[in-house]
C-alpha distance (Angstrom), angle and dihedral (degrees) to the residues before:
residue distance angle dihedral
X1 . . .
X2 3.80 . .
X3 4.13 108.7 .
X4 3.45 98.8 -117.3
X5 3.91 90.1 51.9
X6 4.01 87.6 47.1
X7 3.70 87.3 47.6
X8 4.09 97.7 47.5
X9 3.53 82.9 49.8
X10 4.16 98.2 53.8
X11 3.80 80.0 48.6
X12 3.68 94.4 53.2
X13 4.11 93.5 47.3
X14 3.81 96.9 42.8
X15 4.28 91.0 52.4
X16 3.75 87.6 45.5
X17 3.62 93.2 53.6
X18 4.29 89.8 42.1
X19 3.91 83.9 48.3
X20 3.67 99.0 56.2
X21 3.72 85.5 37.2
X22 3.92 97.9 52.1
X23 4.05 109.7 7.2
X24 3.49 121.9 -95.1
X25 3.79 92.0 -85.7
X26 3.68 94.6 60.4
X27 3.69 93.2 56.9
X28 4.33 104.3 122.2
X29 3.31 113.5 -160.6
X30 3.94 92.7 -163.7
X31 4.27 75.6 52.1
X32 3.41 99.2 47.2
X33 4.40 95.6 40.6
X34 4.21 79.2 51.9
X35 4.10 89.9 57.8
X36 3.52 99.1 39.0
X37 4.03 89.1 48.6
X38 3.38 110.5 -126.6
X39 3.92 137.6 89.0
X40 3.47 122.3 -75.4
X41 3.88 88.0 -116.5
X42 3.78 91.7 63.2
X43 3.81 85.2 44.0
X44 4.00 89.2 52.9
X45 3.83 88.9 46.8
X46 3.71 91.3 63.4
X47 3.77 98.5 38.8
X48 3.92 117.4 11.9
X49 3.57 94.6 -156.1
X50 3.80 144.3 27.9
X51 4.42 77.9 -122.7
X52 3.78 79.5 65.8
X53 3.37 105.0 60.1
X54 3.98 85.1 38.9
X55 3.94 94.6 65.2
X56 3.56 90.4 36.2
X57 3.83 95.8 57.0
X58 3.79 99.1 42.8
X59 3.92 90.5 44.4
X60 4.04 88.6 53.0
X61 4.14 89.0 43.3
X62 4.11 87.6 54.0
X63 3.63 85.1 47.7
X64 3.83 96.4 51.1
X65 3.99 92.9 53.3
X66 3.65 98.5 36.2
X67 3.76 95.0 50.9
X68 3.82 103.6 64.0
X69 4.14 87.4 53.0
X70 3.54 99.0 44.1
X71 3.81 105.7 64.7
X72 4.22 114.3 66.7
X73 3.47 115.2 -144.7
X74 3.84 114.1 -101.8
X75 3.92 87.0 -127.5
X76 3.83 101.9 42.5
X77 4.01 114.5 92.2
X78 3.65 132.2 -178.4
X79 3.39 137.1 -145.0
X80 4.05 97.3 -142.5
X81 3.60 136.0 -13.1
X82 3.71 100.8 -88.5
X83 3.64 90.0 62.5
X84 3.86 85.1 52.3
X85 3.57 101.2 43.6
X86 3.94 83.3 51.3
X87 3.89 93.7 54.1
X88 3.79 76.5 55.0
X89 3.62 97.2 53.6
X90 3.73 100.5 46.7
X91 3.35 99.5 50.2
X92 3.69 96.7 47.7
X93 4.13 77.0 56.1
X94 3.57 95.9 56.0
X95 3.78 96.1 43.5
X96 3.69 89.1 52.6
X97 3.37 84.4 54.2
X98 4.00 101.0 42.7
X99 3.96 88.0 50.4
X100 3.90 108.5 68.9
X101 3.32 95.5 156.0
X102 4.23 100.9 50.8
X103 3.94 84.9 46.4
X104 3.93 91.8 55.1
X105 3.73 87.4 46.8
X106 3.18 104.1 46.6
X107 4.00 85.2 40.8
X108 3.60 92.1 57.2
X109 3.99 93.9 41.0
X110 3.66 85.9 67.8
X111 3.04 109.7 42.7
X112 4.33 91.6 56.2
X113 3.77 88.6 36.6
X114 3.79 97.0 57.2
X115 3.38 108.1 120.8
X116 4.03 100.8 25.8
X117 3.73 139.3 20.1
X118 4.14 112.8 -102.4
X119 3.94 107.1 -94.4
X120 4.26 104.7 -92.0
X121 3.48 144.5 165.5
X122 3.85 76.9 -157.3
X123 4.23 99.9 57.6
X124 3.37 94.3 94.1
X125 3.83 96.1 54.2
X126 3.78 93.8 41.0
X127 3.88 87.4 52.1
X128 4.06 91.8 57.4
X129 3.76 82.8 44.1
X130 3.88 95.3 60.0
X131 3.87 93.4 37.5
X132 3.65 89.2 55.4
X133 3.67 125.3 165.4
X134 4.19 104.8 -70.9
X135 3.47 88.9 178.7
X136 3.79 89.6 73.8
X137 3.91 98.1 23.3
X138 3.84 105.8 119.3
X139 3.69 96.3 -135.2
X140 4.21 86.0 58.0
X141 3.42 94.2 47.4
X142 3.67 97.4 48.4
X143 3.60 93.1 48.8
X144 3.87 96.4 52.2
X145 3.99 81.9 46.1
X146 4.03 84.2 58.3
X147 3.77 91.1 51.8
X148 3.69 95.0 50.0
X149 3.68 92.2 48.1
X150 3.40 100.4 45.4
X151 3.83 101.0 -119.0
X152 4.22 89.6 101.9
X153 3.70 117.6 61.1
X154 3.80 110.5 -116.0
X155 4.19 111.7 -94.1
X156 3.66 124.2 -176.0
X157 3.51 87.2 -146.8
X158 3.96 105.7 44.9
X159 3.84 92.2 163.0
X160 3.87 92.9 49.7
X161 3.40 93.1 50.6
X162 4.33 90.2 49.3
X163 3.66 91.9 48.6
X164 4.15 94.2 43.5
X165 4.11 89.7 54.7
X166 4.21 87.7 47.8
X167 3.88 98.2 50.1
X168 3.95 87.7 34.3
X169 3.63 90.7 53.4
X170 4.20 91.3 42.8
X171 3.73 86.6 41.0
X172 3.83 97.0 57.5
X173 3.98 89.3 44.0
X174 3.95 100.8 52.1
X175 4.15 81.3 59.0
X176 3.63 94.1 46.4
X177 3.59 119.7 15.7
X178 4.06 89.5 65.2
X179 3.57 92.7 50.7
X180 3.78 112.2 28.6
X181 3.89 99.4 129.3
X182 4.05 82.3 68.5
X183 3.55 92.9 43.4
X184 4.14 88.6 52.9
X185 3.70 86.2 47.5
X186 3.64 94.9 44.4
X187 3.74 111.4 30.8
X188 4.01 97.6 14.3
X189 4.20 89.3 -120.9
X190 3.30 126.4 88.6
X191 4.12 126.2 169.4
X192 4.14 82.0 -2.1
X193 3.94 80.2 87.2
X194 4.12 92.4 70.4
X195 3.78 91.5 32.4
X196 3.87 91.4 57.3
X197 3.62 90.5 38.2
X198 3.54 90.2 61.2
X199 3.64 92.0 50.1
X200 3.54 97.1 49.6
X201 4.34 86.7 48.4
X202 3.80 84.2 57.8
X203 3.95 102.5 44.0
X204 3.63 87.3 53.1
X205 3.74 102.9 57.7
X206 4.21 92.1 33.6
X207 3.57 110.8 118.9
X208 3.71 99.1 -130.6
């Protein structure tokens, strides 16, 4: 790894950590150049504004739950495309889960970034990045398989309906996945809530 990628990446992992620490608001460049140890003109040479590091971070957090339900398993096989669009599903589930720290990121990201995108030299980029291509996406493709099949109910809006079940699933995780000792302690479920929610996704698309 080249140094300036190795250092862009310290940067990255140390404001992540103040972030969950201290909320997104809080996070001090002058502070955060000071506990990386280095100026904050080297830190402004990697990232040129506190934006930057912004659409950086929430683009790697997407990354780091997406990845783990995106790739089948070379020996897995299914008999139709609900049963793959489900493997789909759950896994996204349990990543959201797994990933604490990306869900209270990308939690807090939008709740401060409600009205307007950070300032970036990067927001173009990290639009194209959560556009993507859902002609290719796996989820897409093994949802239309479902229709085709049979095992999906027909929608005139397949792609809707894959990207309401991902931000429903994200949705119901940034409000519980941060906080589920309160929600045990509360409501007596915890990460059940994004489990079930995946269930109830996939019982209401099944072709039955």
């Amino acid at each position: 790894m080249r140094d300036g990628s190795a250092t862009e990446e310290k940067i990255l992992k140390l404001a992540k950590k103040m972030i969950i620490k201290d909320g997104i608001a809080n996070l001090d460049m002058k502070v955060l150049a000071e506990k990386i140890g280095c100026s904050r003109s080297t830190l402004y040479r990697h990232f040129s504004s506190k934006g930057d590091i912004m659409i950086k971070l929430v683009e790697e957090s997407l990354q780091i739950i997406s990845s783990s339900s995106q790739n089948l398993p070379k020996d897995i096989h299914f008999d139709n495309g609900f049963e793959e669009f489900s493997w789909y599903v759950n896994e996204r589930a349990k990543a959201l889960i797994k990933e604490v720290d990306s869900v209270t990121f990308i939690r807090d990201y939008d709740c401060l970034y409600t009205n307007a995108y950070p300032q970036s030299s990067h927001l173009e980029g990290f639009k194209d990045f959560i556009k993507g291509d859902y002609l290719s996406d796996p989820w897409f493709i093994a949802f239309k398989k479902g229709m085709e099949d049979g095992s999906i109910r027909h929608f005139d809006d397949p792609k809707l309906q894959v990207l309401t079940i991902s931000n429903g699933l994200l949705g119901i995780a940034e409000r519980v996945i941060p906080r589920v000792p309160f929600y045990l302690q509360e409501q007596g479920y915890g990460e059940e809530f994004v489990l079930n929610q995946a269930k109830l996704y996939l019982n209401s698309i099944k072709n039955w």
